[in-house]
C-alpha positions as CSV (number, residue, x, y, z in Angstrom):
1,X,89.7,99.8,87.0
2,X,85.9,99.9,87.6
3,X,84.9,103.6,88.0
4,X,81.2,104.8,88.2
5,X,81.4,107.7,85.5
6,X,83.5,107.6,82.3
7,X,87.0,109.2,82.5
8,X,85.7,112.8,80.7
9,X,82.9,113.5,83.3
10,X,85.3,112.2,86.3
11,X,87.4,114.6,85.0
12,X,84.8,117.3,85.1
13,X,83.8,116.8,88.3
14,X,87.5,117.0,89.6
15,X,88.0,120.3,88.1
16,X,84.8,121.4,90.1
17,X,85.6,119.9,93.0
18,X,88.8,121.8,92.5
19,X,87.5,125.2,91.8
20,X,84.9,124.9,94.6
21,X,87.3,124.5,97.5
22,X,89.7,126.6,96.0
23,X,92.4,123.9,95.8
24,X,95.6,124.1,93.9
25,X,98.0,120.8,93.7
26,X,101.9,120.9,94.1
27,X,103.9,119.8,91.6
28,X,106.6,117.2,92.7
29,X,109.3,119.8,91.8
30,X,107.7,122.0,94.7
31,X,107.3,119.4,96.9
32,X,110.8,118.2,96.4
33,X,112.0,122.2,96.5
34,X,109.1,124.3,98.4
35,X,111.4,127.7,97.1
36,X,109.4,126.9,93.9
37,X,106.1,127.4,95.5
38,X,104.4,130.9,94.8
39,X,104.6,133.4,97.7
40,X,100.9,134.1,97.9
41,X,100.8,130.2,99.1
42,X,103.3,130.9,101.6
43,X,102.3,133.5,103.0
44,X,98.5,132.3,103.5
45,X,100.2,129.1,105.1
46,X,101.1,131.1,107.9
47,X,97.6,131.0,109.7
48,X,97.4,127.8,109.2
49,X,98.4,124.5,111.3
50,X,100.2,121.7,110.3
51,X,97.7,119.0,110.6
52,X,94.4,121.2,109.6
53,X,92.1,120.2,107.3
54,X,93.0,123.1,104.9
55,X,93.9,122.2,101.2
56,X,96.5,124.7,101.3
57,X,98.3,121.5,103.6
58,X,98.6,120.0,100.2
59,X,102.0,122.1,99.8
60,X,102.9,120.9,103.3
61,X,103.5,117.1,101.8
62,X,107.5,118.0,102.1
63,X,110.2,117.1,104.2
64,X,111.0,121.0,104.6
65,X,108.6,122.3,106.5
66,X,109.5,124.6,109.2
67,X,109.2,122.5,113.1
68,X,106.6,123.9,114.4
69,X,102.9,123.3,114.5
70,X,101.0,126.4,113.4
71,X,102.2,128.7,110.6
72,X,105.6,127.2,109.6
73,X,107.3,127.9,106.3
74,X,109.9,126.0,105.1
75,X,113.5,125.3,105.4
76,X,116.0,122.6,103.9
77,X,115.1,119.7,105.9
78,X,114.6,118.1,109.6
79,X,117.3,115.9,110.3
80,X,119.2,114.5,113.4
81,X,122.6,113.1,113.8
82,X,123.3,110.5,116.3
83,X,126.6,110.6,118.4
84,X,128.9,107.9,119.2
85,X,127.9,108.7,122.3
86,X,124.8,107.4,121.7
87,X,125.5,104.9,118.8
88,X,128.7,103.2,119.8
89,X,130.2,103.6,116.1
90,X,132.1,106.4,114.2
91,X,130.1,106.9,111.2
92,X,127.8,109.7,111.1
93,X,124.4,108.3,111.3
94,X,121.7,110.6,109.8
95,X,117.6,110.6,110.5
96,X,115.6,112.6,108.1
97,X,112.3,113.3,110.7
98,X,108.8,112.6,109.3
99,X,107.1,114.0,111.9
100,X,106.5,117.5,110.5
101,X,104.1,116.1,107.9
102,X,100.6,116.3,108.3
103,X,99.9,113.3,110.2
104,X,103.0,113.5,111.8
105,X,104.2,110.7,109.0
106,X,105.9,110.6,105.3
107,X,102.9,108.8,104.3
108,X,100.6,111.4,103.1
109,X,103.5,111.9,99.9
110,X,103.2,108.0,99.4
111,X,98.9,108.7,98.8
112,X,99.9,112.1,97.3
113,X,101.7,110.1,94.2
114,X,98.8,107.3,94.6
115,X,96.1,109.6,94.5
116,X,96.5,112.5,92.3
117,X,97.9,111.2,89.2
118,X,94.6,109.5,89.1
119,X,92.9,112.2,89.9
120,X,94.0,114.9,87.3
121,X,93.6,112.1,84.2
122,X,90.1,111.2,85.0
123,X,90.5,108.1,86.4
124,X,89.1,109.0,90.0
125,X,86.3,110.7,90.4
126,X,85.6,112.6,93.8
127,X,82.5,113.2,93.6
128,X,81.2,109.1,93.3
129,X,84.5,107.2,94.2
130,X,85.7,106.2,97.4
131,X,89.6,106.2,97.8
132,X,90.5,102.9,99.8
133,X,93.4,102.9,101.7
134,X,95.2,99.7,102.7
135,X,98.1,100.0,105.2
136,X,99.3,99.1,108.7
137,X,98.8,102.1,109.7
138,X,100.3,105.0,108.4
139,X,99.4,104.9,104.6
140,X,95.7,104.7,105.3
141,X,96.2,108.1,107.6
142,X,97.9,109.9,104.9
143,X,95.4,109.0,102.5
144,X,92.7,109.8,104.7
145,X,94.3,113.2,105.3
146,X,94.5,113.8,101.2
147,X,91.1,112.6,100.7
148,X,89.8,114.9,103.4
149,X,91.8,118.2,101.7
150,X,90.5,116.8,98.1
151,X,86.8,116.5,100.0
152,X,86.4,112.9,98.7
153,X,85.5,109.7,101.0
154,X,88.5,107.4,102.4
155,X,87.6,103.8,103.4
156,X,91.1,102.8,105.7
157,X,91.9,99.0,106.0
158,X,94.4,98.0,108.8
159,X,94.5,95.6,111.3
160,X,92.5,95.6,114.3
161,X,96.1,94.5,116.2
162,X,97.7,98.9,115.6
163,X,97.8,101.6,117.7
164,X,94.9,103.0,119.2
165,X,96.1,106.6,118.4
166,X,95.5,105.7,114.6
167,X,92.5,104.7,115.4
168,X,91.3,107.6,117.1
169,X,92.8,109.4,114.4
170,X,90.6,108.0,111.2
171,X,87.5,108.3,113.0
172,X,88.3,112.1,114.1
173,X,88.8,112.8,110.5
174,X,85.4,110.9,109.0
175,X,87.3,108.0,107.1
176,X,85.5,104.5,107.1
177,X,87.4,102.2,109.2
178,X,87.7,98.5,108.2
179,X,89.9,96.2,111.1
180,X,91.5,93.6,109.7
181,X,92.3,90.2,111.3
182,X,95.9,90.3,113.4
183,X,98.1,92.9,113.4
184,X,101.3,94.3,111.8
185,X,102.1,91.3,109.4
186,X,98.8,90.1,108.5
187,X,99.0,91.8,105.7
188,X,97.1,89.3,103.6
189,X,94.5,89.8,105.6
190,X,94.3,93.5,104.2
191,X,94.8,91.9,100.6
192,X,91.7,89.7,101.2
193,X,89.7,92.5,102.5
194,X,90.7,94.8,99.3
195,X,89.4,91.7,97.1
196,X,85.9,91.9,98.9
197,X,85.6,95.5,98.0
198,X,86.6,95.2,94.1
199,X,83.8,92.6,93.8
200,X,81.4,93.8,96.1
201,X,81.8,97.9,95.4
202,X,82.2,99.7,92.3
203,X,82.4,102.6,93.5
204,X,85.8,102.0,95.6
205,X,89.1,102.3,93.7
206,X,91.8,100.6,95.9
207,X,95.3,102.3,96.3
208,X,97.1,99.4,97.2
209,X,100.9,100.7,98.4
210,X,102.3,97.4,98.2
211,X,102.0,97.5,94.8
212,X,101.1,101.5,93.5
213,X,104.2,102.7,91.5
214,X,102.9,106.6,92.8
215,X,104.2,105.2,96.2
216,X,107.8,104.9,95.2
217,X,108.0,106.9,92.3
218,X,106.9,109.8,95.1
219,X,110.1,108.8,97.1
220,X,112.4,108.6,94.7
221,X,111.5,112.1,93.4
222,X,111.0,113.7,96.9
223,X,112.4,111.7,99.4
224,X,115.5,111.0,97.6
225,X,116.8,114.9,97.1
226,X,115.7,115.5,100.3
227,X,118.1,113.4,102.0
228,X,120.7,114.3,99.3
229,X,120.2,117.8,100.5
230,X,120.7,116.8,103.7
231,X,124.1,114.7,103.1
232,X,125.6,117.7,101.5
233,X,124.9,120.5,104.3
234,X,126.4,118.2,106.6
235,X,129.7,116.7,104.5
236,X,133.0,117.3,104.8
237,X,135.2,117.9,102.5
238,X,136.3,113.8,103.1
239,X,133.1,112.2,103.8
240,X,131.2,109.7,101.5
241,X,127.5,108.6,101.9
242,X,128.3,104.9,102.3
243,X,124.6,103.7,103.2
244,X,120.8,104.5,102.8
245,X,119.1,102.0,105.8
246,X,115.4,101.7,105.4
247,X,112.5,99.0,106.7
248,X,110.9,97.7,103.8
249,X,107.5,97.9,104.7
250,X,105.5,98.9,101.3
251,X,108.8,98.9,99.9
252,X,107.8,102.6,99.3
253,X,110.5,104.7,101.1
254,X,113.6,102.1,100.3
255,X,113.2,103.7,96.9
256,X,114.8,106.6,97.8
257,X,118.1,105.0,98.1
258,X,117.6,104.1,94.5
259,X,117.9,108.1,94.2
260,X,120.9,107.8,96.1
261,X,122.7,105.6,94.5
262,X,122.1,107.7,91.3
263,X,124.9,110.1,93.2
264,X,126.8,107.5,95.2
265,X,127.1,104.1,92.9
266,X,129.1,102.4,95.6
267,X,126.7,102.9,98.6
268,X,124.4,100.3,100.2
269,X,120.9,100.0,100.4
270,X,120.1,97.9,103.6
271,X,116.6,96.7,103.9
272,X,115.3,95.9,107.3
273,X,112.5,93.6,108.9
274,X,111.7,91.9,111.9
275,X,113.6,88.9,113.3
276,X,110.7,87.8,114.2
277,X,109.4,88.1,110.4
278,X,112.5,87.6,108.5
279,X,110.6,87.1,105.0
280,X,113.7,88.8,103.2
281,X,116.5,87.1,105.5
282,X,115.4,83.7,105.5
283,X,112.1,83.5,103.7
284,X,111.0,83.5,107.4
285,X,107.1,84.3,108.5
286,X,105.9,84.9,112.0
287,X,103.8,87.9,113.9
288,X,105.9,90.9,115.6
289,X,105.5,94.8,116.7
290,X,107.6,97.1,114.8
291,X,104.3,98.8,113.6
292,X,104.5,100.6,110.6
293,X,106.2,97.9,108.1
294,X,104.1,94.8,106.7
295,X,105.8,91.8,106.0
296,X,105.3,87.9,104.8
297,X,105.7,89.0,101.3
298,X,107.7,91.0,99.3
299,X,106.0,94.3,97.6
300,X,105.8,94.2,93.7
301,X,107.0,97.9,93.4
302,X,110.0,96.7,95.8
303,X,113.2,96.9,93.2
304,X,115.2,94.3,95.1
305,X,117.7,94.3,92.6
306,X,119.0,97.4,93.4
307,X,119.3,96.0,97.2
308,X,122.2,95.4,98.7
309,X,121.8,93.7,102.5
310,X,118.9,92.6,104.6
311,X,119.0,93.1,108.3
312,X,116.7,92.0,110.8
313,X,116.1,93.9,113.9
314,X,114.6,91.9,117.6
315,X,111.0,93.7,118.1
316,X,112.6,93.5,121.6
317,X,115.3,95.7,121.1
318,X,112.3,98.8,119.5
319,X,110.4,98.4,122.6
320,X,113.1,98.0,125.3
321,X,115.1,101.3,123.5
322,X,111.4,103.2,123.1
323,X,111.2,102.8,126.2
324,X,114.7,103.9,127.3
325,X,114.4,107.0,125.2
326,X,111.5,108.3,126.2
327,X,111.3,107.5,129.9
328,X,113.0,109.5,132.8
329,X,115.1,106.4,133.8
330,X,116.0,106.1,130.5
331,X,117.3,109.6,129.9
332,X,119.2,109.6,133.2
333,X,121.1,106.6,132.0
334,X,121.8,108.1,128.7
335,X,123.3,111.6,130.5
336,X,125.7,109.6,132.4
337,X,126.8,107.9,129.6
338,X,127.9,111.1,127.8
339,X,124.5,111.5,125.6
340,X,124.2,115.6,124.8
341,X,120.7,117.1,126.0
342,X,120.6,117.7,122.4
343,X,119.7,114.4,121.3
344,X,117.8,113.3,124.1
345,X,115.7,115.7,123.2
346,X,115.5,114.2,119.4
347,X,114.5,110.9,120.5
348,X,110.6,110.9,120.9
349,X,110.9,111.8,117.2
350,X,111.9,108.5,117.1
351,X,108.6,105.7,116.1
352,X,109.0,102.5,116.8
353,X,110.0,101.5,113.0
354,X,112.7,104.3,113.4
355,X,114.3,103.3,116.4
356,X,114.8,99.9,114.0
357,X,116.0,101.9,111.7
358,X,118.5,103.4,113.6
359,X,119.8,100.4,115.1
360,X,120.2,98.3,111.8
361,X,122.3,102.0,110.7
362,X,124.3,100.7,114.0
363,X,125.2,97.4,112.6
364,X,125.5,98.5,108.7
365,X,128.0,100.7,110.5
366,X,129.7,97.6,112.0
367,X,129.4,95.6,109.1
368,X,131.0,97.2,107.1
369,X,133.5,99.0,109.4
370,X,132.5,102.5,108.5
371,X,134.6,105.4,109.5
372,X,134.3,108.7,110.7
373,X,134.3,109.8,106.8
374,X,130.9,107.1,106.3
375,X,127.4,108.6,106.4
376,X,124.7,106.2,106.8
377,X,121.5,108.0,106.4
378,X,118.0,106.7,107.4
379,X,114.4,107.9,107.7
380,X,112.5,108.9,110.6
381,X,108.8,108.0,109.5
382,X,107.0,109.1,112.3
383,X,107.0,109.9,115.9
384,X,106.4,108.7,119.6
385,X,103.1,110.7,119.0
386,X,101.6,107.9,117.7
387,X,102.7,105.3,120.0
388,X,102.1,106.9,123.6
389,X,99.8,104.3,124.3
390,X,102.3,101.4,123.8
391,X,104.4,103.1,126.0
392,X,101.5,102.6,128.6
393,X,100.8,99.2,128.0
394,X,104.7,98.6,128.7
395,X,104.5,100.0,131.9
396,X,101.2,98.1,132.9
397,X,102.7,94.8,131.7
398,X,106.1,95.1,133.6
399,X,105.8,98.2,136.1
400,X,108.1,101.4,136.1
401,X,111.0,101.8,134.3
402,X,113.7,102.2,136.6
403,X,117.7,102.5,136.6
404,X,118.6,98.9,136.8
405,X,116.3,98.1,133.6
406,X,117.4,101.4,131.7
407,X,120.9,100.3,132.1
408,X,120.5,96.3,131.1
409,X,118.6,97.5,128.1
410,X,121.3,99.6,127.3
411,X,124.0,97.5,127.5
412,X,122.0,95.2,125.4
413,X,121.0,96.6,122.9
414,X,123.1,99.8,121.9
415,X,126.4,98.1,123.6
416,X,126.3,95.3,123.1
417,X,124.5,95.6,119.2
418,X,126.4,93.2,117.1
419,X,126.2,92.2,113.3
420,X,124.3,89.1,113.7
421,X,121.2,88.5,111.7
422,X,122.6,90.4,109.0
423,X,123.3,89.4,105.1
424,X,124.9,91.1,102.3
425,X,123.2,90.0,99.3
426,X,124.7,88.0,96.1
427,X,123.4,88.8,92.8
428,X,121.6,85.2,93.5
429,X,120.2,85.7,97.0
430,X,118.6,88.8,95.1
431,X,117.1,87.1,92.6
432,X,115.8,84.6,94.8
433,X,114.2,87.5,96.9
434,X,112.6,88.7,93.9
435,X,111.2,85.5,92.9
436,X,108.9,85.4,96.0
437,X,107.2,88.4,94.5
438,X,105.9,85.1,92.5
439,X,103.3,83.8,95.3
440,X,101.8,86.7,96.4
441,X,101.6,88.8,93.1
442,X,101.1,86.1,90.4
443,X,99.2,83.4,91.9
444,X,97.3,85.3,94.7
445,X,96.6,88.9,93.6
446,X,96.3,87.8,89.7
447,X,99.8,90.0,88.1
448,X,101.2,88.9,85.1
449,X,104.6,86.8,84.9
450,X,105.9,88.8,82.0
451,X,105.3,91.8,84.1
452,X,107.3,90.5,86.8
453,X,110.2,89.4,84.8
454,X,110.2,92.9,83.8
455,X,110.4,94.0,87.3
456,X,113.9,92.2,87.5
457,X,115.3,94.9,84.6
458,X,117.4,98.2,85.7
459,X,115.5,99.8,82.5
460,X,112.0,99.8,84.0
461,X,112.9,101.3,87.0
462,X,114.4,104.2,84.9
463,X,111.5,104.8,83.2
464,X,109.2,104.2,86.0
465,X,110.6,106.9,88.1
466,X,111.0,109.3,85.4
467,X,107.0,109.2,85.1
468,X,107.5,112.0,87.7
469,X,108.2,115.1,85.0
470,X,105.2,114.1,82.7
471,X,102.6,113.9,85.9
472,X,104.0,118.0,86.8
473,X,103.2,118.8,83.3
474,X,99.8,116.9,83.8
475,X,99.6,118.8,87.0
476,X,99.6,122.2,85.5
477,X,97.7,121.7,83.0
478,X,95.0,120.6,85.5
479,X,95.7,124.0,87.7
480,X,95.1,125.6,84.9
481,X,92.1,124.0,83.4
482,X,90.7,124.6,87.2
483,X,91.7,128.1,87.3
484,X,90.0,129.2,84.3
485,X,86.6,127.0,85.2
């Protein structure tokens, strides 16, 4: 890593940077369990809002913060279940909502675990490095957030084909904006761009999620005991947790199903794509919009051994359901088909990538021909915050969204959802899945083969999340070191 000051004086000037905005950083015990947070933070989070530009937001990177904007505490989690009403199947599908991050998105943990382990060891230093954030979105705004509480530059590279609200976003908050070629799975493209920097400026240190170990090691130890916490408040006595249903994307998230699996050795993880990308599936290629996921390779810190199905989800079937969720025609239909007011209300906490999500948690459930005693659990990684402006470009495209369409897309795509483009996965179809980590990762981005062999063994993993507990001890030490500056 090329770094503009040696590790002790990048060190020095973290500790400063520190003590001059008066920041202290969470542990990933207190992020996993806020209760463990000192009350003089919680109390002083009380005047301030959820997305502000206030360090004190650094003990906000949690799935337990209280629903509200300004001056939330915290509670045990944000989840939704879905009814048969709405899904069609008996299982009790789960969403654990991302939206009451900062950001609105789970992505600012993801940079949390890229970010500050490098910070506290010397290895970044704020005051002359830039923190580059590559991403399709998301990553590269929780990043950007981080970087802004740390007061330290953020350089975001996505491509020019996203949302215009994350857009918007990154320029609001002063991070340098690089577009990128295509959209959601040109993620070369990013890669390429990431190169250019390395050679061309020192002072940047890439944080490249795809293949960061802070990005899943950050889910595993947060995300994971947040949805197990979840699971148990809402179990009966009979119920099992049969499935953990995640889009791959940076392969960051997915890990907390490795977490799960720790509990409940017999559950699935299902990994989802696009049909119209189905790298995993079929070793398939192709452009689509389920923004939010990346695709056309398979991320080195992705442990596909541990996966147990692939499903791939019709971009169609995101947009014609976003659309039907959060439109007027679309909520009628839903009311006369039994839907609660409860859940309709739920839905806009639904992003594009979770409405996938849910809908592959629709045919894992039909797979596998889950009962009323199966929970299928999923995450909810942002909002329809972020998306309003595809929502416009819908209705300019193809007009209104009235009854007739509400109810074809309906009976399309939550009727008449079926298990097709769906694979449970042989030890072999695994390996062979981990094997294309070989083209992107060895001959393109310059890894090692003996690392990725090692990839392929249960033991790394182990050890890799268990890095967690050494970087809290690393993590007081710095508070401290900064409190007594």
């Amino acid at each position: 890593m090329t770094t503009t000051t040696t590790t002790a004086t990048a060190l020095e000037n973290a500790v400063s940077r520190c003590k001059e905005r008066g920041i202290v950083i969470p542990t990933f015990a207190q992020m996993r369990n806020p209760a463990l947070i000192p009350a003089d933070f919680r109390n002083r989070l009380k005047q301030v809002g959820l997305w502000d530009v206030d360090p004190l937001n650094l003990f906000r990177i949690t799935w337990k913060n209280e629903p509200v904007e300004t001056g939330g505490g915290f509670n045990n989690g944000n989840w939704v279940e879905f009814p048969a009403s709405l899904t069609g199947v008996d299982a009790r599908i789960v969403g654990l909502v991302g939206k009451w991050f900062p950001t609105g998105a789970h992505k600012v943990g993801a940079g949390f675990g890229c970010l500050i382990p490098r910070l506290i060891t010397g290895e970044f230093d704020p005051l002359t490095n830039k923190a580059v954030w590559p991403s399709t979105g998301n990553f590269c705004r929780g990043g950007a957030f981080d970087c802004a509480l740390l007061g330290c530059d953020a350089v975001a590279i996505l491509p020019e084909g996203m949302s215009r609200e994350r857009f918007d976003w990154l320029r609001d908050i002063g991070a340098e904006i690089i577009a990128t070629p295509g959209s959601e799975s040109n993620v070369k493209e990013i890669y390429d761009a990431c190169w250019e920097i390395k050679r061309n400026r020192p002072e940047c240190i890439v944080f490249n999620q795809f293949e960061e170990f802070g990005n899943p090691i950050w889910h595993y130890n947060v995300t994971g005991p947040a949805f197990e916490d979840a699971v148990n408040t809402i179990s009966n006595p009979n119920d099992r947790l049969a499935a953990f249903v995640s889009a791959t994307g940076s392969a960051g998230t997915i890990a907390a199903g490795d977490y799960l699996k720790t509990l409940a050795p017999h559950m699935r993880i299902v990994a989802v794509e696009a049909l119209q990308c189905p790298t995993l599936l079929t070793n398939g290629f192709g452009e689509h919009r389920i923004e939010g996921i990346g695709d056309k390779h398979v991320p080195w810190v992705h442990n596909v051994r541990n996966t147990d199905a692939v499903c791939a989800i019709d971009d169609q079937q995101c947009i014609d359901l976003m659309r039907c969720f959060n439109e007027p025609a679309g909520n009628a239909l839903l009311k006369s088909m039994g839907v609660d007011q409860k859940t309709m209300n739920s839905l806009p906490l639904l992003g594009i990538s979770s409405i996938g999500n849910m809908v592959a948690a629709i045919k894992t459930a039909k797979m596998f021909e889950l009962t009323q005693n199966d929970i299928i659990a999923f995450p909810i990684t942002d909002s329809m915050e972020l998306y309003a402006s595809r929502v416009e470009e819908e209705r300019t495209a193809y007009g209104e969204y009235d009854p007739t369409t509400a109810a074809r897309h309906y009976g399309r795509w939550l009727e008449g959802c079926t298990t097709d483009h769906y694979k449970e996965l042989t030890y072999a179809d695994r390996k062979a899945i981990h094997n294309l980590k070989y083209f992107t990762w060895v001959e393109q981005q310059q890894r090692d083969i003996d690392d990725l062999r090692r990839l392929w063994e249960p033991e790394f993993w182990t050890k890799t999340y268990a890095q967690a507990d050494e970087w809290d001890q690393r993590i007081n030490e710095f508070n401290a070191r900064v409190a007594s500056a």
